[in-house]
Each structure stands twice: as structure tokens, then as C-alpha cells.
C-alpha angles and dihedrals in degrees: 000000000000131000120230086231088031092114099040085051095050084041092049102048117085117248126226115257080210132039143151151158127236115226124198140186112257096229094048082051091053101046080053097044117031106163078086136096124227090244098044090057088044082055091046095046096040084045084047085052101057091048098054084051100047092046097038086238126159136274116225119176120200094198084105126074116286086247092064091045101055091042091064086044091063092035093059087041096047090051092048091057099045086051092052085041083053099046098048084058 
């Protein structure tokens, strides 16, 4: 349903210079969680899919070491701030 101010809101909110979406393996989900069923974490990750779609955000799969994972964290925020350093110039 949309809102009569619905686009002056979304114009008006600041967006992130950096964002991304975790992505996990669902077994690994389901070994942390397991109040869950397998369907219901299908649901959430497929739900999770369309919104990094939807809002161009970033995949990020933690199939890899944590390491890894956080290296390519710091790498996307670090090239986020050099690009607004080199915009303020």
C-alpha cells in the first residue's frame, strides 16, 4: 500500500555509502538457529535476496573464514570513505 508522503519520505532519508547482506549457508543457519525450520530460513534468505536486489545492496557469503569475510567488509568500507574524501576535494 502506499503512503500519500511515502516518496518524499524515501527522498528525504539518507541513504548508507556502504551496505550489504550477509549471506549464509542454510545449513550452517540452521545448525545456529535451530528454533527454525528448514523452510522458514529458505523463506528468510530468499526474502533477504529480493531485498538486496531491490536495494543494490551487497552479497556477502560467509562460506569463507571469518578472516576473509571481514577483510572484504573493510575493504568495501574503506572504498566507500576514499570515494566521499575524494568527493569533498
Amino acid at each position: 500500500m502506499d503512503a500519500p508522503l511515502q516518496n518524499l519520505l524515501i527522498w528525504t532519508v539518507t541513504h548508507p555509502d556502504v551496505s550489504f547482506v550477509l549471506d549464509a549457508d542454510e545449513q550452517r543457519i540452521l545448525r545456529e538457529r535451530p528454533e527454525h525450520t528448514a523452510e522458514f530460513i529458505r523463506n528468510e534468505k530468499r526474502l533477504y535476496g529480493k531485498i538486496a536486489t531491490y536495494f543494490h545492496l551487497k552479497k556477502i557469503h560467509t562460506t569463507d573464514s571469518a578472516t576473509a569475510v571481514w577483510k572484504t567488509i573493510l575493504e568495501d568500507i574503506t572504498s566507500a570513505l576514499s570515494s566521499l574524501g575524494s568527493k569533498s576535494t
